[in-house]
C-alpha positions in Angstrom: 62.5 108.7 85.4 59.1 106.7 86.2 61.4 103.5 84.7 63.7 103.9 87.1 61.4 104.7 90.1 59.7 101.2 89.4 63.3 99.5 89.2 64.0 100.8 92.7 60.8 99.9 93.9 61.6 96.4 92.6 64.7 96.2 93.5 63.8 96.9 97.6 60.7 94.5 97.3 63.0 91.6 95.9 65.8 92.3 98.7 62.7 92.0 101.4 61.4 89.8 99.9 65.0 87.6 99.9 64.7 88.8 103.4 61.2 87.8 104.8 59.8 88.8 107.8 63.5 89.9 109.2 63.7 93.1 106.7 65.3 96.1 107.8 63.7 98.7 109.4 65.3 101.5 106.5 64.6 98.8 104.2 61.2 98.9 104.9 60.6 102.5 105.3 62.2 102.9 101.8 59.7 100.5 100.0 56.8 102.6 101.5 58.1 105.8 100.4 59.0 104.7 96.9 56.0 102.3 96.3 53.2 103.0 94.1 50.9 100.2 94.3 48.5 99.5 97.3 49.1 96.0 97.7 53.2 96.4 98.0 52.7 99.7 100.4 49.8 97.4 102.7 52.4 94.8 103.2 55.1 96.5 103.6 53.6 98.8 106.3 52.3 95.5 107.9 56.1 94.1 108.0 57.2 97.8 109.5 54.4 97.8 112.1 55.9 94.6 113.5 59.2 95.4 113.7 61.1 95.6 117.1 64.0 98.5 116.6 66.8 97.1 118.2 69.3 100.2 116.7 69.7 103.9 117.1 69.9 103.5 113.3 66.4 101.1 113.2 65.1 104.2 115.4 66.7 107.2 113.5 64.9 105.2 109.9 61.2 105.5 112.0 61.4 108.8 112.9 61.8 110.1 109.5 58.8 107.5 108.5 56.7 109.1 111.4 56.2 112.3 109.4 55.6 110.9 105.8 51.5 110.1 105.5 52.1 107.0 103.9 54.2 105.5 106.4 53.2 107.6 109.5 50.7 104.8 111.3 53.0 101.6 110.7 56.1 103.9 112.3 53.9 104.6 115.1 53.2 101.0 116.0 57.0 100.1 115.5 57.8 102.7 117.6 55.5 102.4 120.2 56.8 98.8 120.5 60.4 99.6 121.6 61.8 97.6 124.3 65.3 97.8 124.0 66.3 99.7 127.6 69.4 101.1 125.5 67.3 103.4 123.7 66.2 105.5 126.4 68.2 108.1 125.5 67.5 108.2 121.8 64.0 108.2 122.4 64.2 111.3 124.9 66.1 113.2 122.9 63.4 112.8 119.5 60.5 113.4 122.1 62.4 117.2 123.2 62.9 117.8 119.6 59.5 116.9 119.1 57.7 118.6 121.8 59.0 122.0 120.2 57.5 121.8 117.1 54.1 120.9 118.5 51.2 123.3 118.9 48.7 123.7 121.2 45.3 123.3 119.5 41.9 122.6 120.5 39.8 120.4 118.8 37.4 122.7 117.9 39.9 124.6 116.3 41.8 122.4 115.1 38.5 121.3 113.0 38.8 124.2 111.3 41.9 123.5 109.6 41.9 122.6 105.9 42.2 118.6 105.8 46.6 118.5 104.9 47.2 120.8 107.9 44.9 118.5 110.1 46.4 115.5 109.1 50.0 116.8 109.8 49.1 118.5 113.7 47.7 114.8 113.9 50.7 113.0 112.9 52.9 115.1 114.9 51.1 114.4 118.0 50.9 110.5 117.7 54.3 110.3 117.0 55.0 112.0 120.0 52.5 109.7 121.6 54.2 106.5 120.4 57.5 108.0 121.7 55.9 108.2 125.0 54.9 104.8 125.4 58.5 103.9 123.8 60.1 105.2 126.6 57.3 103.8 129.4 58.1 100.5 128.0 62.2 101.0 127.9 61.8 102.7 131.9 63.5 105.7 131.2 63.1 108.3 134.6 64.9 110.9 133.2 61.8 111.8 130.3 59.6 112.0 133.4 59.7 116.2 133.0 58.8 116.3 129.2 56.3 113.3 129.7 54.4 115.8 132.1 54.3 118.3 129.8 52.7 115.9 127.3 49.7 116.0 130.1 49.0 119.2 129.4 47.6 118.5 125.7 44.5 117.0 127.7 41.7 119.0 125.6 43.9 118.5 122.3 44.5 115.8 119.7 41.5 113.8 121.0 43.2 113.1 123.9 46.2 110.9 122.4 48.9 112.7 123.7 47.7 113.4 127.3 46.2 110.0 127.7 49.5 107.8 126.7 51.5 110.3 128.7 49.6 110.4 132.2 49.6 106.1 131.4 53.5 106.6 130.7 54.1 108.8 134.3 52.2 105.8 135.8 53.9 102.7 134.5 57.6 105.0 135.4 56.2 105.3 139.2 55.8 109.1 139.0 54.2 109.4 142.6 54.5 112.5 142.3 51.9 113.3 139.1 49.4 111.0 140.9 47.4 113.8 142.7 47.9 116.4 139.5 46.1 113.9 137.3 43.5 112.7 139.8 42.9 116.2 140.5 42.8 116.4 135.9 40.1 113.8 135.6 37.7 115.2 138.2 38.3 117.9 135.8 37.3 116.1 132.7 40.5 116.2 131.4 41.8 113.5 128.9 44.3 111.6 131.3 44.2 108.2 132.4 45.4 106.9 136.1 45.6 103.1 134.1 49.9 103.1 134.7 49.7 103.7 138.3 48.1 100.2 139.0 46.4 99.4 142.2 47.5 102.9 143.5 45.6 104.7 140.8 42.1 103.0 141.3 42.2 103.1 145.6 43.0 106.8 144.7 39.9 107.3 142.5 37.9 104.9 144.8 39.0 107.1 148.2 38.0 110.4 146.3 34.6 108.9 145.2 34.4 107.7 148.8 35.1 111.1 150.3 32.4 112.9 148.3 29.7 110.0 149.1 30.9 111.4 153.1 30.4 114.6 152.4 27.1 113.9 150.1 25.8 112.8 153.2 25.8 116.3 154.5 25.9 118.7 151.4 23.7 116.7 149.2 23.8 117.9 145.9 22.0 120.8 144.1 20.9 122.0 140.8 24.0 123.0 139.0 26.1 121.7 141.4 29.9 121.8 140.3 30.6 118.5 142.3 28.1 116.4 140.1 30.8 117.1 137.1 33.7 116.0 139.3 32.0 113.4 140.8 31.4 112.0 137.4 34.4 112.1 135.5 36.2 110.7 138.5 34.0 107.7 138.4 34.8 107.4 134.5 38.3 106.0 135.3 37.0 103.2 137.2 36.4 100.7 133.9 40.1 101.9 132.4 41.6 100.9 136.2 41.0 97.3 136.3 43.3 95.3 138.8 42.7 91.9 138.9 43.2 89.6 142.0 42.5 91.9 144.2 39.4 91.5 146.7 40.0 94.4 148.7 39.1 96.2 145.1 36.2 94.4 144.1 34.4 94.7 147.6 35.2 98.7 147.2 33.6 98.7 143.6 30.7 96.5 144.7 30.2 99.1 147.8 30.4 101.7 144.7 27.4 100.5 143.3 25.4 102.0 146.1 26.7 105.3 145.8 23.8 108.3 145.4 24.6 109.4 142.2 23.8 107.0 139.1 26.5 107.4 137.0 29.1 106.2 140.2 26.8 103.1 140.1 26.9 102.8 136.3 31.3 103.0 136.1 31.5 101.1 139.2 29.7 98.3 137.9 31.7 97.8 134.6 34.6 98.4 136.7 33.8 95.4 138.7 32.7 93.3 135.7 36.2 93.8 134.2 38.1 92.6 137.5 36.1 89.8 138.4 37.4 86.0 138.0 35.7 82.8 137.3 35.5 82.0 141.3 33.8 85.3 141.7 30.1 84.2 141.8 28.9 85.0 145.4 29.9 88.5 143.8 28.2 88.1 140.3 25.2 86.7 142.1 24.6 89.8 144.1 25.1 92.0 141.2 22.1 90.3 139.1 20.0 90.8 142.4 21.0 94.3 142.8 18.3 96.8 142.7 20.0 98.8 140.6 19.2 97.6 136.6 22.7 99.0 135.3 24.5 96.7 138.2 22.1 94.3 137.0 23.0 94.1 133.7 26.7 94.5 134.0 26.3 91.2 136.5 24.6 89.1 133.7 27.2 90.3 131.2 29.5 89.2 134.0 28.5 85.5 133.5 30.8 85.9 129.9 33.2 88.5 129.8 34.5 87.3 133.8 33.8 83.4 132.8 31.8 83.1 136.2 28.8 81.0 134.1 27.9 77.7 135.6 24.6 76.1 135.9 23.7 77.5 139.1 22.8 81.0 137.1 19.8 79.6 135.2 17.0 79.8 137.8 18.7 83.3 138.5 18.2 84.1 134.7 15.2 82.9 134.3 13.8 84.9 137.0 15.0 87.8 135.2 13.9 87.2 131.8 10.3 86.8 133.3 10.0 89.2 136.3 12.5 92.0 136.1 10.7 95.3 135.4 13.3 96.6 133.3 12.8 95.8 129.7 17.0 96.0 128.7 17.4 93.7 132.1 15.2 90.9 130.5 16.9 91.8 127.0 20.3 91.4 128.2 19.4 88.4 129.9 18.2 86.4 126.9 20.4 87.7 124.7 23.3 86.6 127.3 22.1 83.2 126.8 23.0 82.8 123.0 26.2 85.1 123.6 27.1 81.8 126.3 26.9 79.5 123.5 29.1 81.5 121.0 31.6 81.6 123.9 32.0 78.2 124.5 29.1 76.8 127.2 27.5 73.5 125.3 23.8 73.8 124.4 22.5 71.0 126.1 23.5 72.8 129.2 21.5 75.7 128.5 18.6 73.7 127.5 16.3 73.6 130.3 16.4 78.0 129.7 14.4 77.1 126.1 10.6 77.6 126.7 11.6 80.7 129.0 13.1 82.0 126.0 9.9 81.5 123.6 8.0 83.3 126.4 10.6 86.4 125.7 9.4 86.0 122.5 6.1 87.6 123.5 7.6 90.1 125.3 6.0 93.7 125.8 9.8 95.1 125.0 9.9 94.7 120.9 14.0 94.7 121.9 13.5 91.7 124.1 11.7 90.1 121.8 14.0 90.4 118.7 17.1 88.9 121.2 14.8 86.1 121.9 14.2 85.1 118.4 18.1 85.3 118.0 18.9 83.3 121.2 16.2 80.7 119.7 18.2 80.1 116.7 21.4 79.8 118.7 19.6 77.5 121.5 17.5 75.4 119.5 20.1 75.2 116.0 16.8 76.1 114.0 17.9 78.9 112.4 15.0 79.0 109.4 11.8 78.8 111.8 12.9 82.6 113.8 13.9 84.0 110.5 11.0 85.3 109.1 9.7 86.4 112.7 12.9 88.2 113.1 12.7 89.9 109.8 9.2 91.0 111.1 10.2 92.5 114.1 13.0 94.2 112.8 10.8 96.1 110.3 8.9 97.6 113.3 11.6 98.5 114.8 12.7 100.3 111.7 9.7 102.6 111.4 11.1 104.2 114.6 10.3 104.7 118.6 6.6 106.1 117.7 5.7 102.7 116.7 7.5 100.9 119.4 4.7 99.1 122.6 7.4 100.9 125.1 9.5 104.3 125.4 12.5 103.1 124.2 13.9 106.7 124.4 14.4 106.4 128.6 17.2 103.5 127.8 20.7 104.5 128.6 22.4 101.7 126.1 20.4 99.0 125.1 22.8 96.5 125.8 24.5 97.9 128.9 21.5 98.9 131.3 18.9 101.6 132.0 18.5 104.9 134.3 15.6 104.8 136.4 
């Protein structure tokens, strides 16, 4: 019996093989259920992940492989990846079936589970995620209804099913969901306005506004419900990014003004992630913010949004020696070694050098261990910092006791502090 289980296995490997990268969907699936050896499953899996199902027959083969573990995550990818428009109707009619068979359970229940019954919940709810974005990416209207119920797994799964889902309502131009899920995320819930484009940030951004209105008024009070709201609205704002569009950027900029800190703190990253390489009026005024979060997210800014030129250095070598935030002036030379690896020449940065070696004696032991990296990035002489490094990383070891600063206040060391 094992004899003739390897001969099939063989025989399927040498037909894709014979194949190559154009194997059959069922082809593929069928290697994975039948093969034995790592290396054969990994690359057939790999080969099935890629795959483009073209067929009601291609799609019919995935759904099987959607509930088998060892085939499960490469059927998700495949199936997630469906563009063919003529599949709408196949796809709807697994995600009904689907949908019935899937259970509402909390994490913190669903924890509890013993590990196989885990793993299967799990399974059934990413395949019914892929099939979500399989029929966002085909534009098929008529799933709308069942996508909506998807939402309401927001607290389940770890929020895979209601987070492709509310995306899915978006990208189909459900106008109508917009205001359930906005009114979802101020909840907490697990739902993302991402699909809905530029409609689904000015929504979040007019809520945000309306509260800072009525802030203004009611300010807020221990316990206040609003603060929760307030918050989880504003985490959308990084996941919303729509680029090109200035009307956005000068609302997320006015954002980072807004009373409460963590507005400021999502606003800021939000920007960051829509800004351009012209945007450095905008850039500028984020590293002179007096906020250290919109600070930081403006000197991060300089890479992720390409807005570097040499016109920043006197800007960061202000920061580096002045700012009274300790992550500011670590995020500032560490930014300078992060330019190089993305691409700006080191003789531009050059004139930043003995700035740097003055970080080096930096009151912040964080600071100061960027600073020896940024050296060996700035100068090429990698040997000299080494042992200095080495040094300052063993203090940091030891723990915050031994630290010259409370490193406990920092939000995220490489993001930005609270004051």
């Amino acid at each position: 019996m094992l004899t003739s289980l390897l001969a099939a296995v063989l025989s399927i490997s040498c037909s894709i093989s014979a194949a190559g990268e154009t194997a059959s969907i069922k082809a593929l699936v069928d290697q994975l259920k039948l093969s034995t050896e790592p290396g054969t499953a990994f690359e057939a899996g790999r080969m099935l992940a890629e795959q483009k199902p073209g067929t009601e027959e291609d799609l019919v083969a995935l759904f099987g492989a959607l509930d088998e573990p060892k085939s499960a995550q490469y059927a998700q990818m495949a199936v997630a990846g469906t563009a063919a428009k003529t599949l709408g109707k196949t796809l709807h009619a697994e995600l009904k079936l689907r949908i019935k068979r899937l259970r509402h359970i909390p994490d913190e229940e669903l924890q509890k589970l013993p590990q196989a019954e885990q793993d299967a919940a799990m399974r059934e709810a990413m395949g019914a995620a892929a099939i979500a974005q399989a029929l966002a990416n085909v534009g098929y209207k008529p799933a709308i209804k069942e996508l909506r119920l998807l939402v309401a797994y927001d607290r389940e799964f770890q929020g895979y099913l209601s987070m492709t889902a509310s995306e899915a309502l978006g990208q189909l131009g459900d106008k109508a969901s917009l205001e359930a899920l906005l009114k979802k995320a101020g909840e907490g819930g697990q739902v993302t306005l991402s699909g809905f484009g530029r409609r689904g940030i000015r929504k979040v951004i007019d809520e945000l506004n309306r509260y800072w209105e009525e802030l203004k008024t009611k300010p807020l009070v221990m316990g206040d419900p609003r603060k929760k709201k307030i918050r989880s609205l504003a985490e959308q704002l990084p996941g919303l990014a729509v680029q090109n569009d200035p009307e956005i950027k000068k609302a997320l900029l006015k954002l980072c003004d807004f009373p409460l800190w963590d507005v400021r703190r999502w606003a800021s990253d939000g920007l960051m992630l829509v800004l351009n390489p012209s945007d450095k009026a905008i850039t500028r005024e984020m590293m002179r913010h007096e906020e250290s979060i919109v600070r930081s997210h403006g000197i991060l800014s300089l890479r992720v949004a390409k807005t570097w030129d040499k016109s920043f250095l006197p800007i960061l070598i202000e920061i580096m020696q002045h700012d009274p935030d300790p992550v500011v002036r670590r995020n500032a030379v560490e930014e300078l070694g992060s330019l190089i690896g993305a691409g700006v020449r080191r003789k531009e940065l050059e004139p930043t050098v003995p700035y740097v070696e003055k970080a080096l004696r930096d009151n912040s032991i964080t600071t100061r261990m960027v600073a020896f990296r940024a050296m060996r990035m700035l100068t090429g002489r990698y040997q000299r910092y080494e042992g200095m490094l080495a040094s300052e990383e063993s203090i940091m070891q030891q723990g915050p006791e031994y630290l010259p600063e409370n490193l406990t206040r920092t939000f995220n060391a490489t993001m930005g502090s609270k004051k």
